[in-house]
RODRENMI-322375 format. One line per 10 residues: number of its first residue (from 1); their letters; for each residue x negated, y negated, z negated of N, C-alpha, C, O. Coordinates in nm, 2 decimals. Layout:
REM RODRENMI-322375
NUM	A	X/Y/Z/X/Y/Z/X/Y/Z/X/Y/Z ~ ...
This chain:
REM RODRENMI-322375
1	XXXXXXXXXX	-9.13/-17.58/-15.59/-9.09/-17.61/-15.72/-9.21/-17.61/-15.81/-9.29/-17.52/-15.83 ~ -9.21/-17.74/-15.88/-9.36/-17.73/-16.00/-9.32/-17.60/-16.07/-9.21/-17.54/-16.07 ~ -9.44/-17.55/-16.13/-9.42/-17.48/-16.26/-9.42/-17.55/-16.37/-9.46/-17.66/-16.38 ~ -9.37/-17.46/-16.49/-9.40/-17.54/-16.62/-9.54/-17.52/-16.64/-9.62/-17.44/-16.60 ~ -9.56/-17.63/-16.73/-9.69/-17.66/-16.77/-9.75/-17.56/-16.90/-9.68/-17.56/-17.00 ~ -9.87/-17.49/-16.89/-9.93/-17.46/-16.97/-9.98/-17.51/-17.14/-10.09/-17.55/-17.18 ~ -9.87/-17.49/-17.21/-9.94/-17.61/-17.34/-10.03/-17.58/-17.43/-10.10/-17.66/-17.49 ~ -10.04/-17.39/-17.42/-10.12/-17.31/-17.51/-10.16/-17.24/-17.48/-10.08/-17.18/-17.41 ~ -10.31/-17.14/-17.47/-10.33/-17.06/-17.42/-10.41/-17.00/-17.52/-10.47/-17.10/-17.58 ~ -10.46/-16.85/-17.60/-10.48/-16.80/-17.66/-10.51/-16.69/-17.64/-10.43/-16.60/-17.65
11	XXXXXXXXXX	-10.64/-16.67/-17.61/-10.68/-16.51/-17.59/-10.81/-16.45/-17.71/-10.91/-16.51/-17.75 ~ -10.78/-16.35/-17.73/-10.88/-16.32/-17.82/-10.92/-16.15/-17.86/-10.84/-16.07/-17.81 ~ -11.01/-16.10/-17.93/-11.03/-15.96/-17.98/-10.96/-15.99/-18.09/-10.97/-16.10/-18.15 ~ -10.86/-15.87/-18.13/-10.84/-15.82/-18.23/-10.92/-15.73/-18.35/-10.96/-15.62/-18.32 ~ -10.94/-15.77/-18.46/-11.02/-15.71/-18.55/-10.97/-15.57/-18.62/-10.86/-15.56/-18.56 ~ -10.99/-15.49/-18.68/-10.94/-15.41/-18.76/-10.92/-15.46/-18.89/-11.00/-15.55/-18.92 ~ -10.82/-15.42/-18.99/-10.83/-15.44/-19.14/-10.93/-15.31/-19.18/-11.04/-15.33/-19.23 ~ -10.88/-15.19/-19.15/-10.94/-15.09/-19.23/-11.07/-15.03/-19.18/-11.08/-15.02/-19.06 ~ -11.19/-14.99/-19.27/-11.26/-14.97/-19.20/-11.31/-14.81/-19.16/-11.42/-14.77/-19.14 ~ -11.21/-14.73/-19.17/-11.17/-14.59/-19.11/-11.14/-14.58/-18.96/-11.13/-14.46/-18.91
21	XXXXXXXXXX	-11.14/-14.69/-18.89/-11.11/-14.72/-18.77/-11.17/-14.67/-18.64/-11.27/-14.73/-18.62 ~ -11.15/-14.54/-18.53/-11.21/-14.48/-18.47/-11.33/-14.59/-18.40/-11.29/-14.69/-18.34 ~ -11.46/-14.57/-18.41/-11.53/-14.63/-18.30/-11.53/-14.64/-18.17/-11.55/-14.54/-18.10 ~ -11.51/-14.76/-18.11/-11.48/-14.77/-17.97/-11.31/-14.81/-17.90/-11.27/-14.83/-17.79 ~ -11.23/-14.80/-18.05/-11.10/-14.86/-18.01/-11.16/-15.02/-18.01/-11.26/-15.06/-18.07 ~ -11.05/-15.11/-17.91/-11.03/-15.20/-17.86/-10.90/-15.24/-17.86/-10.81/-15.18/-17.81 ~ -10.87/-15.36/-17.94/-10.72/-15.46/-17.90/-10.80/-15.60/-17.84/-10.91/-15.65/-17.87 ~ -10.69/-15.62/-17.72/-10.68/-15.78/-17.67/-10.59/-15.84/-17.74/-10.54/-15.77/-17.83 ~ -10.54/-15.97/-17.73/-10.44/-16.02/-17.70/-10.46/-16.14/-17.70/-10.54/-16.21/-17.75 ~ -10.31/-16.19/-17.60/-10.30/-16.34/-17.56/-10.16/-16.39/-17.59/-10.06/-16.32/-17.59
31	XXXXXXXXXX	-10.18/-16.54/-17.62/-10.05/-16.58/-17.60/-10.02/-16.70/-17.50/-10.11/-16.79/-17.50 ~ -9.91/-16.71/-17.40/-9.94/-16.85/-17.35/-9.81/-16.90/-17.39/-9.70/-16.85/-17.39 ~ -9.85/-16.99/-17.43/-9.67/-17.12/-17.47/-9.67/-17.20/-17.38/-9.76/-17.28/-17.36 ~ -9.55/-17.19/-17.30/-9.57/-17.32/-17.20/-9.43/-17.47/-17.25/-9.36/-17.49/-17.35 ~ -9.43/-17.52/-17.13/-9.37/-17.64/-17.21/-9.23/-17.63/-17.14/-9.17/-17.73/-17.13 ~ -9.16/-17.51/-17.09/-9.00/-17.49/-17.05/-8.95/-17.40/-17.14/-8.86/-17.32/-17.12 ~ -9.04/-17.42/-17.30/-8.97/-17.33/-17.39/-9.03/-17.17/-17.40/-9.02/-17.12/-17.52 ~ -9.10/-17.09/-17.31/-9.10/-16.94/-17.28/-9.19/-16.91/-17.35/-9.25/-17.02/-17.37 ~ -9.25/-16.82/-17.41/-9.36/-16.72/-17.46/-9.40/-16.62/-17.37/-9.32/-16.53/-17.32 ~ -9.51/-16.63/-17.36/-9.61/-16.49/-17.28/-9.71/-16.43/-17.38/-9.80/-16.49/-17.43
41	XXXXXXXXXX	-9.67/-16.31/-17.40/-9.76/-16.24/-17.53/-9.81/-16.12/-17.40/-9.74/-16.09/-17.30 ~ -9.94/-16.07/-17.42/-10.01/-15.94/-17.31/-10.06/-15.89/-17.44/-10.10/-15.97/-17.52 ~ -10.07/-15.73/-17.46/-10.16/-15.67/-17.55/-10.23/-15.62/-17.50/-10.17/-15.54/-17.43 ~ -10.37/-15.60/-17.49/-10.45/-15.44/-17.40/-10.49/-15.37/-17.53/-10.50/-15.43/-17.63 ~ -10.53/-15.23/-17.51/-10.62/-15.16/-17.62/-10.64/-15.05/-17.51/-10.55/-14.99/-17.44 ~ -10.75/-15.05/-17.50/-10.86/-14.96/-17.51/-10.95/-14.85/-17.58/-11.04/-14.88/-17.67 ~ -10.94/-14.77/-17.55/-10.97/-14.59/-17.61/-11.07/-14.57/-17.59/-11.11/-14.63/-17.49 ~ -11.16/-14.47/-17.65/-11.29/-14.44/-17.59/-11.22/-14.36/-17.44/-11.10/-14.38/-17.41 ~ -11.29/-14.30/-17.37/-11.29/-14.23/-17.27/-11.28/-14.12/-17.30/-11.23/-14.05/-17.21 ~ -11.32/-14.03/-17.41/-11.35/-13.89/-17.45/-11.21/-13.90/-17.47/-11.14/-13.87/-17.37
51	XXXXXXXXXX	-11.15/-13.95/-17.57/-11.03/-13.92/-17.64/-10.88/-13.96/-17.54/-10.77/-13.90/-17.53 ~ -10.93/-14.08/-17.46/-10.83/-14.16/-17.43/-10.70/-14.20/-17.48/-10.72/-14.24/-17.60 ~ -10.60/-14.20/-17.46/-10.46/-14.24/-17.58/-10.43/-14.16/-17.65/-10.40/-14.18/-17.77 ~ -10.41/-14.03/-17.60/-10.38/-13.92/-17.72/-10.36/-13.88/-17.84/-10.28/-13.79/-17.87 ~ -10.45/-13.96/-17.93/-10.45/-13.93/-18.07/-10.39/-14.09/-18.13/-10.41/-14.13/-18.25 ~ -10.30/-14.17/-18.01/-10.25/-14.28/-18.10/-10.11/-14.20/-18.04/-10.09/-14.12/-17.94 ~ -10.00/-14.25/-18.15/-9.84/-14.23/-18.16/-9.81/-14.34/-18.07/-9.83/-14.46/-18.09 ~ -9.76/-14.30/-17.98/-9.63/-14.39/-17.90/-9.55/-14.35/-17.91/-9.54/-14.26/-17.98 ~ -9.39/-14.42/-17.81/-9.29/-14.38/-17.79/-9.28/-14.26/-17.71/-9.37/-14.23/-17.64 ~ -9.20/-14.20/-17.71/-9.18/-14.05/-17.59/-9.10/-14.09/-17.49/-8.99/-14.13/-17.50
61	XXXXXXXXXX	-9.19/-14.06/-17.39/-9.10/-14.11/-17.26/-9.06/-14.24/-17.21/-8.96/-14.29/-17.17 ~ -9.25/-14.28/-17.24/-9.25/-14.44/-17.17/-9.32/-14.43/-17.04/-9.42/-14.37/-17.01 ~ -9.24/-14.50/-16.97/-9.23/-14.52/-16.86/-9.33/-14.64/-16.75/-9.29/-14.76/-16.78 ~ -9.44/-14.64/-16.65/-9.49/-14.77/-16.64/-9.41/-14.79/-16.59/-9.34/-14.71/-16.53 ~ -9.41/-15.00/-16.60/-9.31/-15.06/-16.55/-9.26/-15.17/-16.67/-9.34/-15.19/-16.77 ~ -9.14/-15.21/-16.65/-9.03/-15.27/-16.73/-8.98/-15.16/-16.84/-8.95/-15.05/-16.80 ~ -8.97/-15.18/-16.94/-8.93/-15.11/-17.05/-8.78/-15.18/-17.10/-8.76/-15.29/-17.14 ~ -8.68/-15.08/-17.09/-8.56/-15.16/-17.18/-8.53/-15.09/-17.31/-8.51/-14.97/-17.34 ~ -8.54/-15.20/-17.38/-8.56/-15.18/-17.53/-8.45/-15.25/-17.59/-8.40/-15.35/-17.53 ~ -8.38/-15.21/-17.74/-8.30/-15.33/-17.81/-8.40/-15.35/-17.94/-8.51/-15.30/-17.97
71	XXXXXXXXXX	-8.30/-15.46/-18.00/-8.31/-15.50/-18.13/-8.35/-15.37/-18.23/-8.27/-15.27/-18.24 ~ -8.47/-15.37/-18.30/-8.46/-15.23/-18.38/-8.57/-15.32/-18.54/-8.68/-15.37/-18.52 ~ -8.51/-15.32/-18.64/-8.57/-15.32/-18.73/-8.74/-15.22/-18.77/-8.76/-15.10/-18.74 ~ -8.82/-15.30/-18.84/-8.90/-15.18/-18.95/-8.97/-15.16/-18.79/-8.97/-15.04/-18.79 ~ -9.03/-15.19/-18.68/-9.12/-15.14/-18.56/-9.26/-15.16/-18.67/-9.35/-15.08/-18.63 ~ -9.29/-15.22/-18.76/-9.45/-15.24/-18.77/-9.46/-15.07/-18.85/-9.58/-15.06/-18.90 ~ -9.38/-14.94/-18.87/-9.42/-14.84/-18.92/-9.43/-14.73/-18.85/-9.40/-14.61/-18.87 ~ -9.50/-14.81/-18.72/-9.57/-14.73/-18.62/-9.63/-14.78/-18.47/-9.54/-14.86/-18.43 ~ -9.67/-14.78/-18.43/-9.72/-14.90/-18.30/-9.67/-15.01/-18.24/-9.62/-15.02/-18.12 ~ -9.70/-15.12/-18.34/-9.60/-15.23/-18.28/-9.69/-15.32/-18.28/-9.80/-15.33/-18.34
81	XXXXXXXXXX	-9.62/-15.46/-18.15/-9.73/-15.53/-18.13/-9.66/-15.66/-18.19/-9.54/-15.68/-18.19 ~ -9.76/-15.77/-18.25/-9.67/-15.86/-18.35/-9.73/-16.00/-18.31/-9.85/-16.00/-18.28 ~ -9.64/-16.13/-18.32/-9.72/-16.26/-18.29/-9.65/-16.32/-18.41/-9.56/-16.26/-18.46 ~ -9.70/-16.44/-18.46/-9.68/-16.53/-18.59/-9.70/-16.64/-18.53/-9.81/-16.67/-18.48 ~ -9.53/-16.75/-18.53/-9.64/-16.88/-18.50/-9.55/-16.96/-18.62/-9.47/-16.90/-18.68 ~ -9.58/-17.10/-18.64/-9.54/-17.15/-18.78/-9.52/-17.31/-18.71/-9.54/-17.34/-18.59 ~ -9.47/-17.39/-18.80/-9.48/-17.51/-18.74/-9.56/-17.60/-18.81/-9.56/-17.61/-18.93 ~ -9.64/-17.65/-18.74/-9.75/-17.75/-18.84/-9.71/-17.79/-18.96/-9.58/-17.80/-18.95 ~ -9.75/-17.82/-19.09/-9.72/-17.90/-19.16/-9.59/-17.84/-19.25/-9.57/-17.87/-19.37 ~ -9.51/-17.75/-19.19/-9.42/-17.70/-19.29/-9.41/-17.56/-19.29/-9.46/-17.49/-19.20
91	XXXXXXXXXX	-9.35/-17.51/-19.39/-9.34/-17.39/-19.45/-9.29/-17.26/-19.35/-9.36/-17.15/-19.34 ~ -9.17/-17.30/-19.27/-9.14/-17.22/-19.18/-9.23/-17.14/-19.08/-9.33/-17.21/-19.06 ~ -9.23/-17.02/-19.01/-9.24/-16.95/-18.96/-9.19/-16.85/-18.89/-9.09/-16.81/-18.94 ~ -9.21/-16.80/-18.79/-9.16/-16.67/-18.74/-9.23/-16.54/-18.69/-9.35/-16.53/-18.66 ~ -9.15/-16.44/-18.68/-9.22/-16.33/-18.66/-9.16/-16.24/-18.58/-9.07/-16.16/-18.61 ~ -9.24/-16.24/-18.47/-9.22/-16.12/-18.33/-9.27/-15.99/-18.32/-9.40/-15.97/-18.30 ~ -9.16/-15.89/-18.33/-9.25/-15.76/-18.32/-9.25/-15.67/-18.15/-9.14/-15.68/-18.10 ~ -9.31/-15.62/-18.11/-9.27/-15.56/-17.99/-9.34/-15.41/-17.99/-9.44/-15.38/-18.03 ~ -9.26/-15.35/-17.93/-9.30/-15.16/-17.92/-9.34/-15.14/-17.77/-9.32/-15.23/-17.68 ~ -9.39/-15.05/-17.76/-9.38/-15.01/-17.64/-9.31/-15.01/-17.54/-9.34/-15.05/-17.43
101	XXXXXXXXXX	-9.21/-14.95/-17.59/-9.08/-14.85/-17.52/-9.00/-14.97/-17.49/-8.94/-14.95/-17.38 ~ -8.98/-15.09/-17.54/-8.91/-15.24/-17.51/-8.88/-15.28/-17.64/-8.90/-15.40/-17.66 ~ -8.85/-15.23/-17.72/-8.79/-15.23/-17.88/-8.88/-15.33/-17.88/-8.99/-15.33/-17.85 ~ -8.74/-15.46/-17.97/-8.81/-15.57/-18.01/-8.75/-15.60/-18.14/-8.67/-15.52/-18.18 ~ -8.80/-15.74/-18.24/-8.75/-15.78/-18.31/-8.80/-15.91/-18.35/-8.92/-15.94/-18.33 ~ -8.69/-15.99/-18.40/-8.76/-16.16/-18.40/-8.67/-16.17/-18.54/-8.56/-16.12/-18.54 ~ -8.74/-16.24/-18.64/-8.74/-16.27/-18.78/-8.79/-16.43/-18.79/-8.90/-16.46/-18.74 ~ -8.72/-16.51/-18.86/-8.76/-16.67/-18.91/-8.75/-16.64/-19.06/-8.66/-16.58/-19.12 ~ -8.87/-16.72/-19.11/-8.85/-16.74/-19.26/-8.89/-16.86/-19.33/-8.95/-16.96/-19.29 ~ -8.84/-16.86/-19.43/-8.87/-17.00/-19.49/-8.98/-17.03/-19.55/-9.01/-17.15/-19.55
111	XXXXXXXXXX	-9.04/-16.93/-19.60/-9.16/-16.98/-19.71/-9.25/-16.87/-19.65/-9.22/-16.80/-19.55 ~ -9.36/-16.85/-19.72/-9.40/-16.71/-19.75/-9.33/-16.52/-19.78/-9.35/-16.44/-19.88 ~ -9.28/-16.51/-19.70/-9.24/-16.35/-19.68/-9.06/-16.38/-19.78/-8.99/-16.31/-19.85 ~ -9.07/-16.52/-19.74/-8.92/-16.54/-19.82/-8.83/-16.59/-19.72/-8.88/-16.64/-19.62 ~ -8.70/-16.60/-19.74/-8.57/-16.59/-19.65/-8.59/-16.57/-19.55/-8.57/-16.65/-19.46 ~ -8.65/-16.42/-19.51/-8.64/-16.37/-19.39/-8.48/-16.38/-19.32/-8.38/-16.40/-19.39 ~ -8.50/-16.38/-19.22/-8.34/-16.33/-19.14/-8.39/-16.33/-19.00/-8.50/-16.35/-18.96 ~ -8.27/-16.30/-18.92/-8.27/-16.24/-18.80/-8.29/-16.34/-18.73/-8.26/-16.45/-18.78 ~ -8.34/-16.35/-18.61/-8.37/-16.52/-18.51/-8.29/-16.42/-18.40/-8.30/-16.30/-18.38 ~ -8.20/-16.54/-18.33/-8.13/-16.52/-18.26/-8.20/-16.55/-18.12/-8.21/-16.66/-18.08
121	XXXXXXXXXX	-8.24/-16.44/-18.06/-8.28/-16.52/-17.87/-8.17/-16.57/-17.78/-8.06/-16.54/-17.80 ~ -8.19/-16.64/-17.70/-8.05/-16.65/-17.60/-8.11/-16.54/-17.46/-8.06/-16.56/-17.35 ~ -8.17/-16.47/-17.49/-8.22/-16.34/-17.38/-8.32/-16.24/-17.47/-8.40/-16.27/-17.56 ~ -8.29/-16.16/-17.44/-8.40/-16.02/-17.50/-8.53/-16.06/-17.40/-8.53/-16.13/-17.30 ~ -8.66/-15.99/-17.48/-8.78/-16.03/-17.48/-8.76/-15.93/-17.30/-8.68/-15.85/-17.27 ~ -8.86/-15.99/-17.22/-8.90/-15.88/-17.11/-8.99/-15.83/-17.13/-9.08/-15.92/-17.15 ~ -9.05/-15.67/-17.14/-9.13/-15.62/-17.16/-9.22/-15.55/-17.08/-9.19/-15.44/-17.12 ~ -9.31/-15.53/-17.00/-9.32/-15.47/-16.91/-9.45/-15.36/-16.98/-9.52/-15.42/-17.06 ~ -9.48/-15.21/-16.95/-9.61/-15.18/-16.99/-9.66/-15.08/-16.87/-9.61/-15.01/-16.79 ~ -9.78/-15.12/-16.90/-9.90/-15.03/-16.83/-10.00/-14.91/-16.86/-10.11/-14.93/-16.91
131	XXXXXXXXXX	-9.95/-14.82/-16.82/-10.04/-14.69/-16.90/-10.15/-14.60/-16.81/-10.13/-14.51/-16.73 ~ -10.30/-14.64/-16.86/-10.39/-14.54/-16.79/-10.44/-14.45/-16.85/-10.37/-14.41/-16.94 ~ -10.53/-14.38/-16.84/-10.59/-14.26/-16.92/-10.65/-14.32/-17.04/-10.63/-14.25/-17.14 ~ -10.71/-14.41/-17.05/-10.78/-14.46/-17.19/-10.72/-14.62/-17.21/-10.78/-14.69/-17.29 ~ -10.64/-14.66/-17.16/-10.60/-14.80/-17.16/-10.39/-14.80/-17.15/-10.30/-14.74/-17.09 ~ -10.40/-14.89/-17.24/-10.24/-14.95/-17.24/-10.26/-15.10/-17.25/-10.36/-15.17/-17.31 ~ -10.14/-15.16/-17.18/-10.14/-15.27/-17.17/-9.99/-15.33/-17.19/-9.91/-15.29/-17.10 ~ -9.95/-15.38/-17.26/-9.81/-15.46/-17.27/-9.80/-15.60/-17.26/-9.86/-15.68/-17.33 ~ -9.73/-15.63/-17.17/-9.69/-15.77/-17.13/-9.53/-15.84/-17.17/-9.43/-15.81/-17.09 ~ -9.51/-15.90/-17.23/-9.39/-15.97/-17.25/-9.39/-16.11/-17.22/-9.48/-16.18/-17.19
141	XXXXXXXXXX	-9.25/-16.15/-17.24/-9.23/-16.26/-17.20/-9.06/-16.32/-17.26/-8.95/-16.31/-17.20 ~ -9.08/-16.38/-17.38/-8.92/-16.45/-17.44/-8.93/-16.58/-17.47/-9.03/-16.64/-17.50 ~ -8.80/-16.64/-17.46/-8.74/-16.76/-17.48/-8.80/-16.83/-17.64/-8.84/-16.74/-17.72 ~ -8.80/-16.94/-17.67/-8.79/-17.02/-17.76/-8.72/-17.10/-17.82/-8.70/-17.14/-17.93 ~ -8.64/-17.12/-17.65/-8.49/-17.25/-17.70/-8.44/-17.18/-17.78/-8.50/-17.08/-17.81 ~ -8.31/-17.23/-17.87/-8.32/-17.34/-17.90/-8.36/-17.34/-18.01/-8.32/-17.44/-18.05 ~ -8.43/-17.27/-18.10/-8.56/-17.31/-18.20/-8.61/-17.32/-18.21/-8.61/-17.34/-18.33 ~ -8.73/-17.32/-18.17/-8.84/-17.40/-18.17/-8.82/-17.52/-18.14/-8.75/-17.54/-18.04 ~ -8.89/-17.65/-18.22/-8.94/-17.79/-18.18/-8.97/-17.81/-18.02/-9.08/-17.77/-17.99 ~ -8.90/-17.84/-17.94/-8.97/-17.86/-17.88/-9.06/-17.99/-17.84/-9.03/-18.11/-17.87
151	XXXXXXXXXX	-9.23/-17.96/-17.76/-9.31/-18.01/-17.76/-9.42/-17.99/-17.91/-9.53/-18.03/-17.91 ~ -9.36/-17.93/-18.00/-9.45/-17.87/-18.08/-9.55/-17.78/-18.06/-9.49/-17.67/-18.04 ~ -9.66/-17.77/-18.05/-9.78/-17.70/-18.04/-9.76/-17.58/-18.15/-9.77/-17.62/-18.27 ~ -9.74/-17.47/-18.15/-9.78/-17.37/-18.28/-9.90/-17.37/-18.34/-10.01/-17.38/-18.28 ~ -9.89/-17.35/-18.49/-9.99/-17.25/-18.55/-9.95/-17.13/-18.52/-9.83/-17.12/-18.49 ~ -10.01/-17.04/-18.52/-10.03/-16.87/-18.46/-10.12/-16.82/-18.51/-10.23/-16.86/-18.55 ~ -10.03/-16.62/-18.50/-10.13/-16.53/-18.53/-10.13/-16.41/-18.42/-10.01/-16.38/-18.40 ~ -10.18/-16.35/-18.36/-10.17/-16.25/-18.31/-10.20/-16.14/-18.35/-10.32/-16.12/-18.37 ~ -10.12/-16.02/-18.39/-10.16/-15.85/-18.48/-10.12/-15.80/-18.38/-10.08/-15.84/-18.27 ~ -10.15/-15.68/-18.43/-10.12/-15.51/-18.38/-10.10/-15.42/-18.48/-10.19/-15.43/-18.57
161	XXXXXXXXXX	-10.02/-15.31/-18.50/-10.02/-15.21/-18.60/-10.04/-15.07/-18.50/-9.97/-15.03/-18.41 ~ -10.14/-15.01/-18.54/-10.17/-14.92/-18.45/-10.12/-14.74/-18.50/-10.11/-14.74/-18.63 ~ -10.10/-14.69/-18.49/-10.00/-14.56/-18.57/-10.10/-14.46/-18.48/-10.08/-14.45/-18.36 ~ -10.20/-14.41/-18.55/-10.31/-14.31/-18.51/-10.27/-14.17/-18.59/-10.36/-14.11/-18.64 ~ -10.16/-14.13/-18.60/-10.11/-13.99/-18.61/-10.14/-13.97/-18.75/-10.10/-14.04/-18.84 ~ -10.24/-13.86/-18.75/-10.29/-13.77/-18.86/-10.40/-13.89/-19.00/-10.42/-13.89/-19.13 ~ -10.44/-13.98/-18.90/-10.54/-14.07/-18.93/-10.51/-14.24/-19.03/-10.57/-14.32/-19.10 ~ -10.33/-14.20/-18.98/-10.25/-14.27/-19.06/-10.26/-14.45/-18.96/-10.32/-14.47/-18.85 ~ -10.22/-14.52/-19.01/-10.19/-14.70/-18.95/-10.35/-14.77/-18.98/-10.44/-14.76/-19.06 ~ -10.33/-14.83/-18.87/-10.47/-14.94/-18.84/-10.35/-15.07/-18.83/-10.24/-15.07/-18.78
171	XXXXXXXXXX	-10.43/-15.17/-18.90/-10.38/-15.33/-18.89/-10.52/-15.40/-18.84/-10.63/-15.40/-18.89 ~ -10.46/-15.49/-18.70/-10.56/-15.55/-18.63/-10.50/-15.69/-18.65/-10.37/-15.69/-18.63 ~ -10.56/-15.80/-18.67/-10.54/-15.96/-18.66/-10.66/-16.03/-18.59/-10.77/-15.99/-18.60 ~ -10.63/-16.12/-18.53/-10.70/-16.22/-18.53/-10.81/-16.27/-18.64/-10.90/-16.36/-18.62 ~ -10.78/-16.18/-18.75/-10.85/-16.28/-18.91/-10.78/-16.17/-19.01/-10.67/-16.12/-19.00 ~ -10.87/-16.15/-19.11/-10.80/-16.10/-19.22/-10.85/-16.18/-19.38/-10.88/-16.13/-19.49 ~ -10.84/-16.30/-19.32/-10.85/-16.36/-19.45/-10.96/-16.33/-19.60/-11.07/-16.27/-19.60 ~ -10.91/-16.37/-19.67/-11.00/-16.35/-19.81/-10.92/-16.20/-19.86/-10.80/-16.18/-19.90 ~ -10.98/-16.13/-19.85/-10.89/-16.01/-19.93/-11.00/-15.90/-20.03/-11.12/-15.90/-19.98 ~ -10.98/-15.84/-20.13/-11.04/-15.74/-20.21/-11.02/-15.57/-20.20/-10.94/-15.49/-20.15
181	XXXXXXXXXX	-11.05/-15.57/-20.22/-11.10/-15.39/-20.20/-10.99/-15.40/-20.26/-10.96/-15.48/-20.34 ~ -10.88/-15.26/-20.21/-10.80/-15.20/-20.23/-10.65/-15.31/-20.17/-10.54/-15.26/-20.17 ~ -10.66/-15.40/-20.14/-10.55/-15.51/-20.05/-10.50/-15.44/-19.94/-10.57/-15.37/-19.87 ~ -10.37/-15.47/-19.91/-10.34/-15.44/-19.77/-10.36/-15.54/-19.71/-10.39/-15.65/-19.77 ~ -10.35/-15.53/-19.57/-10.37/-15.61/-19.45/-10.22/-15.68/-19.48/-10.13/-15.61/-19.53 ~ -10.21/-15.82/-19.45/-10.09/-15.92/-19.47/-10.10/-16.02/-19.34/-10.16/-16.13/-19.34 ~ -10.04/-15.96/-19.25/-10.06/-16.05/-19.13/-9.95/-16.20/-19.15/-9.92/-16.26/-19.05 ~ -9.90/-16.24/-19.31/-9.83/-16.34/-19.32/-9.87/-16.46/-19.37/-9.82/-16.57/-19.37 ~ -10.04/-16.41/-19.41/-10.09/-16.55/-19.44/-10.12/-16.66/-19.36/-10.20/-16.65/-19.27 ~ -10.07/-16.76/-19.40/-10.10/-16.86/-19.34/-10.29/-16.94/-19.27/-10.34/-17.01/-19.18
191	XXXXXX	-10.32/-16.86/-19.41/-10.52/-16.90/-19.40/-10.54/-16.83/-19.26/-10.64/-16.88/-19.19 ~ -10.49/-16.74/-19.21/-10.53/-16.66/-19.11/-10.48/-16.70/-18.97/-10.53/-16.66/-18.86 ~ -10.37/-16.80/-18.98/-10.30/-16.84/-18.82/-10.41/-16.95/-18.76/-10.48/-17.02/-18.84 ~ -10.42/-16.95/-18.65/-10.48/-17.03/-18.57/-10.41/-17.19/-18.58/-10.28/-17.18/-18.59 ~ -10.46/-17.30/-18.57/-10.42/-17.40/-18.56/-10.46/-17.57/-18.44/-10.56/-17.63/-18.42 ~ -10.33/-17.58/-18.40/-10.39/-17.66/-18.26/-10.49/-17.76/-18.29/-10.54/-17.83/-18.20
């Protein structure tokens, strides 16, 4: 049986917003879009070796493997992993968040950070993660039918919100745009998504 075809593929370092950010952390991430509708998002981050994961907040009692997770609002106020894709040319967008533990959440909006609402999957995201001494890695994989265009190429963003305890949240993007001293990180701008 063919496979589906590969239409997008997207790998890259993630940056930090803040620059309090321990030396020697590391985010990956990739996206693949293929053309039977599905999404493939992988996160890695990497730890110094002294520290290894320790001093980042995860879930308690994650498990390697498959993670079953539900629908959970508010995941970016503590280690969550996030993609942004938009559709060429118009305002619309959406936004995927993913936890460790499986906890997901998918959001469509109309404009800029306006008529958010809930996006409906016709399957929960699959999540799978991987945990070593200085390295995590998260792999998912969800549907697009039936909204997304299909045969539309995305604009895209790939983030991370990293929850370093005592140290307080790291925001990692792809890009952080034009921003001024004292701004938060806005992983909603548009200046910042990748485009085919």
């Amino acid at each position: 049986m063919p496979r589906p075809a590969v239409m997008l593929r997207q790998a890259s370092r993630l940056v930090p917003f803040e620059r309090s950010v321990t030396d020697g952390l590391q985010i990956t991430a990739e996206l693949v879009w293929k053309s039977d509708g599905w999404l493939e998002l992988s996160y890695g981050l990497l730890a110094p070796a002294s520290s290894g994961l320790s001093p980042l907040l995860l879930p308690k009692g994650l498990l390697d493997g498959a993670q079953r997770g539900e629908r959970r609002d508010e995941l970016w106020t503590t280690t969550c992993f996030e993609a942004f894709l938009a559709v060429p040319g118009e305002s619309r967008y959406w936004e995927i968040n993913l936890a460790a533990n499986g906890n997901w959440a998918a959001y469509s909006f109309d404009g800029y950070r306006s008529g958010q609402r809930l996006q409906d999957l016709i399957s929960e995201p699959a999540v799978r993660l991987r945990r070593w001494h200085h390295q995590l890695r998260l792999d998912a994989r969800l549907p697009l039918r039936p909204w997304w265009p299909a045969g539309v190429c995305p604009e895209l963003s790939l983030s991370a919100v990293i929850d370093r305890g005592a140290e307080g949240l790291s925001h990692w993007a792809l890009g952080h745009g034009d921003v001024a001293d004292g701004d938060k990180a806005d992983f909603h701008q548009r200046s910042t998504f990748l485009r085919p």
